[in-house]
C-alpha positions as CSV (number, residue, x, y, z in Angstrom):
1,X,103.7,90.8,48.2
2,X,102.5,87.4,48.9
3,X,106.6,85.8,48.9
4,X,107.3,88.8,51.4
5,X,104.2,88.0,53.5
6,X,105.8,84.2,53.9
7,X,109.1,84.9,54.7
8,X,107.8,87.8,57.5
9,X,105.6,84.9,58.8
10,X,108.6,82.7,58.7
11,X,110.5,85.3,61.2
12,X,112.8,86.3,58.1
13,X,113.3,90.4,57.7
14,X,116.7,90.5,55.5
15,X,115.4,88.3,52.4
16,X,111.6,90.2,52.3
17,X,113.4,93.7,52.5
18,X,115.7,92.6,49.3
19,X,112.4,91.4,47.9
20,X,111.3,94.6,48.1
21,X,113.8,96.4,46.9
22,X,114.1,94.5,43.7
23,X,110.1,94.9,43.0
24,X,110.7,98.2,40.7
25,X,113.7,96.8,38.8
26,X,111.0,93.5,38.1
27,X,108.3,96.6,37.1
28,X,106.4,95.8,39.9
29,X,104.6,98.3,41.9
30,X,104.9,98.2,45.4
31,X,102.1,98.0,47.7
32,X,101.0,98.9,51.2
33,X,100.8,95.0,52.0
34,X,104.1,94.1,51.2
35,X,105.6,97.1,52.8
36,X,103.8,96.4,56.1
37,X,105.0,92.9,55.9
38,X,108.2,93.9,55.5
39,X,107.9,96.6,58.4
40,X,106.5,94.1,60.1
41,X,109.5,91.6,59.6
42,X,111.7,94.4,60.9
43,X,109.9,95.2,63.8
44,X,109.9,91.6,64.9
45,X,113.7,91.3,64.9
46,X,114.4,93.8,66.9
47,X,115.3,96.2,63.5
48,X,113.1,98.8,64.5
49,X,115.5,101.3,62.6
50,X,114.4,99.4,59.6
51,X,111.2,99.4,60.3
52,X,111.4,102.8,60.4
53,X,113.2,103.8,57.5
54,X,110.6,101.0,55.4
55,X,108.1,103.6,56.6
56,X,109.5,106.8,55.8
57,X,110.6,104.9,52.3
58,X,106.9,103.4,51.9
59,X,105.9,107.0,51.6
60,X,107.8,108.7,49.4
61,X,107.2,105.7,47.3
62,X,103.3,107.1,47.2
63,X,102.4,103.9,48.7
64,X,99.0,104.8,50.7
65,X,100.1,104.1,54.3
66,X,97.1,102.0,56.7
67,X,96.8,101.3,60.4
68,X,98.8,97.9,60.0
69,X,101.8,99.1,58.1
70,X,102.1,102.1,61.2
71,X,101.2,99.8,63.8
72,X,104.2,97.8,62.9
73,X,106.4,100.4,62.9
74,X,105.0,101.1,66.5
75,X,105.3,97.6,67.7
76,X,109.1,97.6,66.3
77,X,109.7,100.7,68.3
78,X,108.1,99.3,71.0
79,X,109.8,96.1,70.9
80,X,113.6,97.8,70.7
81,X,112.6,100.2,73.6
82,X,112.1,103.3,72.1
83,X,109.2,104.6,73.9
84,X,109.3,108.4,72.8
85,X,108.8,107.4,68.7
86,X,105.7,105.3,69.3
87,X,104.1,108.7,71.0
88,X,105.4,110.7,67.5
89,X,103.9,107.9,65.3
90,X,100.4,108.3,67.1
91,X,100.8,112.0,66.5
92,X,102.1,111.8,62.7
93,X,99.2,109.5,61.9
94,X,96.1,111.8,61.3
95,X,98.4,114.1,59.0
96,X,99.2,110.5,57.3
97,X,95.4,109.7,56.9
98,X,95.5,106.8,59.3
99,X,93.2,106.5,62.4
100,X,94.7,104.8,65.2
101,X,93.1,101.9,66.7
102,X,93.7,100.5,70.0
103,X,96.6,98.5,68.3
104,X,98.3,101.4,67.9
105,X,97.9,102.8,71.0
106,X,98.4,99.8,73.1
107,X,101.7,99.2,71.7
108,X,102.7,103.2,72.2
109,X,101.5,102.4,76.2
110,X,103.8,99.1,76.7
111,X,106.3,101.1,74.7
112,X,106.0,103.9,77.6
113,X,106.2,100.7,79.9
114,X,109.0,99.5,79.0
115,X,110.5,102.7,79.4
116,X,109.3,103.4,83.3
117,X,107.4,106.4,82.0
118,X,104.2,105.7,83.7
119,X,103.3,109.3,83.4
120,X,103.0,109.1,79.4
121,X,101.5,105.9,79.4
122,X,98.1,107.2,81.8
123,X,98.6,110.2,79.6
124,X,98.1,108.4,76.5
125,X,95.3,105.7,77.8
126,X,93.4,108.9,78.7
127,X,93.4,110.5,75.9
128,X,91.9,107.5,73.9
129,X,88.7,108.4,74.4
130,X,89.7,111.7,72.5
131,X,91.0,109.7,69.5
132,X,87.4,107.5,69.5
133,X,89.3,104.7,70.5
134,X,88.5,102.4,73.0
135,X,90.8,100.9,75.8
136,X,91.3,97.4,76.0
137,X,92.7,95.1,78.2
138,X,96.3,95.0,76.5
139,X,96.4,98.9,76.6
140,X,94.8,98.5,80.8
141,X,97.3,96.0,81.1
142,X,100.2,97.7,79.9
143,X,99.5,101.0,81.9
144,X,98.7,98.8,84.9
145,X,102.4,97.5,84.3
146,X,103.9,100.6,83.8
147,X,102.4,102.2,87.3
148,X,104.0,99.3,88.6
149,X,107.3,99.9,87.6
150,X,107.4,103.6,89.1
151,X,105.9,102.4,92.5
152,X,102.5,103.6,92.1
153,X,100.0,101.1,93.6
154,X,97.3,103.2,93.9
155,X,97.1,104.3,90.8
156,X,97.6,100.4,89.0
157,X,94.6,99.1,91.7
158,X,92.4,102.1,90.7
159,X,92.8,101.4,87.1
160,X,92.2,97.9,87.6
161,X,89.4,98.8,89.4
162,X,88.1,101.2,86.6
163,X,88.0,98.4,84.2
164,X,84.7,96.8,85.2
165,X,83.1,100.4,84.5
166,X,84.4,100.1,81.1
167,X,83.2,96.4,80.2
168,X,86.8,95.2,80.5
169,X,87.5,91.7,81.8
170,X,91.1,91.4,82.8
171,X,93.3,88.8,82.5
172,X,95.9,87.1,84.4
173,X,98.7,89.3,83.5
174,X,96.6,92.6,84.5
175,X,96.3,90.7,87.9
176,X,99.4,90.3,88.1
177,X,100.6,93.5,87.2
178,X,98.1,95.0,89.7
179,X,99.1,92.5,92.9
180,X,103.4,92.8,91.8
181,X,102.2,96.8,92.0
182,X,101.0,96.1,95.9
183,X,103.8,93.6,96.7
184,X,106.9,96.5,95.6
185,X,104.9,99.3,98.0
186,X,104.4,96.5,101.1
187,X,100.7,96.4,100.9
188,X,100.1,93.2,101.4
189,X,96.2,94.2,101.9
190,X,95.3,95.3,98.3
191,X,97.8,92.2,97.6
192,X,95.6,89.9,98.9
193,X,92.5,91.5,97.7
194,X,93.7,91.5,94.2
195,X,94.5,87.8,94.6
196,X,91.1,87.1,95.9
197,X,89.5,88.9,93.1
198,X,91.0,86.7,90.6
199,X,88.2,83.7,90.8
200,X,85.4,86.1,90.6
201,X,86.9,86.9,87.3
202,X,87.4,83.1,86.6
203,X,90.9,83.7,86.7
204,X,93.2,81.1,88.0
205,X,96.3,82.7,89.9
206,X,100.2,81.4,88.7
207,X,103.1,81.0,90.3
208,X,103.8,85.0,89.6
209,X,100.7,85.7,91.3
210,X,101.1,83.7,94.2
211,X,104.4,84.7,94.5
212,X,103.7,88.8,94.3
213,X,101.0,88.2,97.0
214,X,103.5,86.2,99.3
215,X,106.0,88.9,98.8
216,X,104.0,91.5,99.7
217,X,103.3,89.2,102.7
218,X,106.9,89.5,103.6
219,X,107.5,93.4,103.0
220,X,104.6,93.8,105.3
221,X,106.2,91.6,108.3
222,X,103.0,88.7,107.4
223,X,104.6,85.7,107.8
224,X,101.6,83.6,109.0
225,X,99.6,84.7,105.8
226,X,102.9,84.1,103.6
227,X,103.2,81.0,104.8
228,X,99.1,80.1,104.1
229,X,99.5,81.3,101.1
230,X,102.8,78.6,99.9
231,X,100.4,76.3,101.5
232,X,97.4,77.4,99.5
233,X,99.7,77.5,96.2
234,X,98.7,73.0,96.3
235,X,95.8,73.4,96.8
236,X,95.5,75.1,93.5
237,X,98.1,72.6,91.9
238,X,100.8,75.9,91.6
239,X,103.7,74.7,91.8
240,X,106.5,77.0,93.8
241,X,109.4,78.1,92.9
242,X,112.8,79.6,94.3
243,X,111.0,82.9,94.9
244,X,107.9,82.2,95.9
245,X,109.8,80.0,98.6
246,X,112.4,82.4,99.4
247,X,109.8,85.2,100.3
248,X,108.1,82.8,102.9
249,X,112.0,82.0,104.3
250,X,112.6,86.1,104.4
251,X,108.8,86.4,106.4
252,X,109.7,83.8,108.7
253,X,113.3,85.8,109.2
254,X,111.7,89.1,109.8
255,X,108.9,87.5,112.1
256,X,112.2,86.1,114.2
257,X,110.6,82.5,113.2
258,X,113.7,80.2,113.0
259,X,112.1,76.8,113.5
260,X,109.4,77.8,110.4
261,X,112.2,79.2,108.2
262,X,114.5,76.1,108.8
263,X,111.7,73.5,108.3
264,X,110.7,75.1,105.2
265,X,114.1,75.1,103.6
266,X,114.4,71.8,104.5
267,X,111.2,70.7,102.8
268,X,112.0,72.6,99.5
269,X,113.7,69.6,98.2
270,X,110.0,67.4,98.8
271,X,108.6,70.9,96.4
272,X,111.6,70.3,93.5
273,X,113.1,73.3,94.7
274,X,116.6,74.1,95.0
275,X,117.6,76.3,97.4
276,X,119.8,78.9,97.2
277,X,122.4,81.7,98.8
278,X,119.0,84.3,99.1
279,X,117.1,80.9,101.2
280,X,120.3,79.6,103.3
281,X,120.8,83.2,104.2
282,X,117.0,84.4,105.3
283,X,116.8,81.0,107.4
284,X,120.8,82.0,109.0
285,X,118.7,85.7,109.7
286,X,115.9,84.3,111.2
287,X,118.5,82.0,113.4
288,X,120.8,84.9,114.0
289,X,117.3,87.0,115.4
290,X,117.3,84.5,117.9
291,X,120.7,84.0,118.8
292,X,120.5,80.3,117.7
293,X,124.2,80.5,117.0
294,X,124.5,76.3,116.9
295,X,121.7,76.1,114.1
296,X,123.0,78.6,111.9
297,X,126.7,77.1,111.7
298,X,125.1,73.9,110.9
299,X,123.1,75.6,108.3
300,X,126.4,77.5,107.3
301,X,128.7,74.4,107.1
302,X,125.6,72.9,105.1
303,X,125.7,74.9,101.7
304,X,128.2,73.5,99.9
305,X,126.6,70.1,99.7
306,X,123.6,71.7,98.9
307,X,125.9,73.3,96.1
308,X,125.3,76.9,97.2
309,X,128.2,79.0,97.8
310,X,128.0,81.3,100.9
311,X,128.8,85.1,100.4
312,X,129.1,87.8,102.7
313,X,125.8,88.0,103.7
314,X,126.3,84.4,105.0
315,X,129.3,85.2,107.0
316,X,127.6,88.1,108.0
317,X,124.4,86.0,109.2
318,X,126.4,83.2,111.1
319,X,128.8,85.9,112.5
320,X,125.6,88.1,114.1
321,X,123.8,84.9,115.2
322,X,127.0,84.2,117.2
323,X,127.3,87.2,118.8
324,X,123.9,87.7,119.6
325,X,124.5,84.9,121.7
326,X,127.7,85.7,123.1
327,X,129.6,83.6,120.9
328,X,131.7,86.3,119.2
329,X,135.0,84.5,119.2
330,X,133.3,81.4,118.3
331,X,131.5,82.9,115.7
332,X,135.5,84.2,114.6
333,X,136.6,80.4,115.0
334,X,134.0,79.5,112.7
335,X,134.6,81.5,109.3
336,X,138.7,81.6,110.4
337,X,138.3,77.2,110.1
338,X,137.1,77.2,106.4
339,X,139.8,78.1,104.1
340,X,137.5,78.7,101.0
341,X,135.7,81.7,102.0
342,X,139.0,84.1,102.1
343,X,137.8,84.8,98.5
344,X,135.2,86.1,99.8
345,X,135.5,90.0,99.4
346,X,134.6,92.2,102.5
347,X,135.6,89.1,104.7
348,X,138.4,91.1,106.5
349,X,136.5,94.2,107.5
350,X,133.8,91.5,108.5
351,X,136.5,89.9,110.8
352,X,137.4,93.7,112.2
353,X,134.3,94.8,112.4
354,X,133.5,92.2,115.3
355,X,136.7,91.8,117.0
356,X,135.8,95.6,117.3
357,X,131.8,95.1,118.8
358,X,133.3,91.9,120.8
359,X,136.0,93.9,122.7
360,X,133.6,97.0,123.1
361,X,131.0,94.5,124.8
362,X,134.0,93.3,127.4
363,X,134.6,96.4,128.6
């Protein structure tokens, strides 16, 4: 048992498994330890078919099965994305003699999680209580995370919120779970609430936080705040990244702000950030909004040095921008000049599409 608990530790399933199976032909007896660790082993690889199997096996072997040799069955299910046979371990395991602990059933939630089942995983973090076992923050974090994934932000920020009445501090991935929750929806309010909540709990935001927040920012047509908020991100030594810097861009575009979106993708380079087709093509929207035709075909004719290829969307951007400003057949001229983007799919019905608007605004 102790050979199989090293190689499990050392990330090796195949060679404790063999171990195991040889242990009767050495007259050994197997025990519950060295079948968890093997279950265990499994689980951790992704094997969670073994891990099952070890189980059943471990049983008919008459091998008294604990909490740790099912929770690692659970965990391997969890881990392969199998979120319906956690729920059927939790419900084999009184007929098996083994309580489950908030181990168990904070692996069956994140299991549900992974899944997008939101509804089983506030199912089964209410009914803890019933099984005499107490949430913690990995089981509140993983149904946070799961009410974030089917679009329910009311429901994440009222279970974060309920986790102060059950002594539950939260940590930075239940914040985040709770603000990415907000930013999906557009409330950019509960957003920054959630971000602001952080340093009562002595929590220091990350990049994801900031960026969540800054998103939201952006779905709710806040670019002043986005923007505060990029700037607020070095103040607290965060470093940005491509997202949290595209968000701000997209703000800027859908606040019609195409000085603030052009400065800022010029000044990614001073952050370490590369911009990309998603930044090039907010900033060419946010010209486009205000028919700044000139700036967003020297934008346009700037990607490939900054080694991003345009798409469609970038055509599309330049092409609007030009017509907005009466510069149809210019805008025409522009994406005719440059041979490279004819592998660009949709480019033809792009071309047809405003020959068609620019004729229909002639007559």
């Amino acid at each position: 048992s102790a050979a199989i608990s090293a190689c499990q530790l050392g990330g090796q399933w195949l060679f404790p498994l063999a171990l195991l199976r040889s242990m009767p032909e050495l007259r050994v007896s197997p025990d519950v330890v060295g079948c968890s660790a093997v279950i265990t082993a499994a689980g951790k690889a992704g094997q969670w078919q073994f891990a099952l199997a070890q189980l059943g096996s471990t049983r008919r072997q008459r091998v008294a099965l604990d909490a740790i040799s099912c929770n690692a069955a659970i965990s391997g299910c969890e881990k392969g994305c199998q979120w319906h046979l956690p729920l059927a371990l939790l419900d084999l395991m009184p007929g098996l003699r083994v309580a489950p602990d908030a181990v168990s059933c904070s692996a069956a939630i994140s299991a549900c999680e992974k899944g997008a089942q939101w509804q089983a995983a506030l199912a089964l973090l209410g009914s803890m209580d019933g099984m005499r076992v107490a949430p913690n923050v990995v089981s509140c974090s993983a149904a946070i995370s799961a009410c974030e994934k089917g679009g329910l932000w009311q429901f994440a920020v009222a279970l974060f919120s309920s986790m102060a009445g059950l002594r539950i501090l939260p940590h930075t991935v239940t914040c985040n779970a709770a603000i990415s929750a907000c930013e999906k929806a557009g409330q950019w309010q509960p957003a920054l609430a959630l971000l602001g909540l952080m340093r009562s709990h002595r929590l220091l935001p990350n990049v994801v936080s900031c960026s969540a927040a800054i998103s939201a920012c952006e779905k709710g047509a806040q670019w002043q705040r986005a923007l505060a908020l990029l700037h607020c991100m070095a103040d607290l030594r965060i470093a940005p990244d491509v997202i949290s810097c595209n968000a701000v861009v997209s703000a800027c575009e859908k606040g019609a702000q195409w000085r603030c979106a052009l400065q800022l993708l010029g000044s990614m380079s001073a952050l370490q950030v590369l911009p990309d087709v998603i930044s090039c093509n907010a900033a060419m929207g946010a010209c486009g909004k205000c028919a700044r035709w000139r700036s967003a075909s020297a934008l346009f004719h700037s990607m490939p040095g900054r080694q991003v290829d345009p798409n469609v969307v970038s055509c599309s951007s330049l092409a609007a921008a030009c017509e907005r400003a009466g510069q149809w057949q210019q805008g025409l001229s522009l994406l005719s000049a440059d041979a490279s983007l004819s592998l660009i799919p949709d480019l033809a019905g792009l071309h047809s599409n405003v020959v068609m608007r620019g004729t229909a605004k002639k007559k």
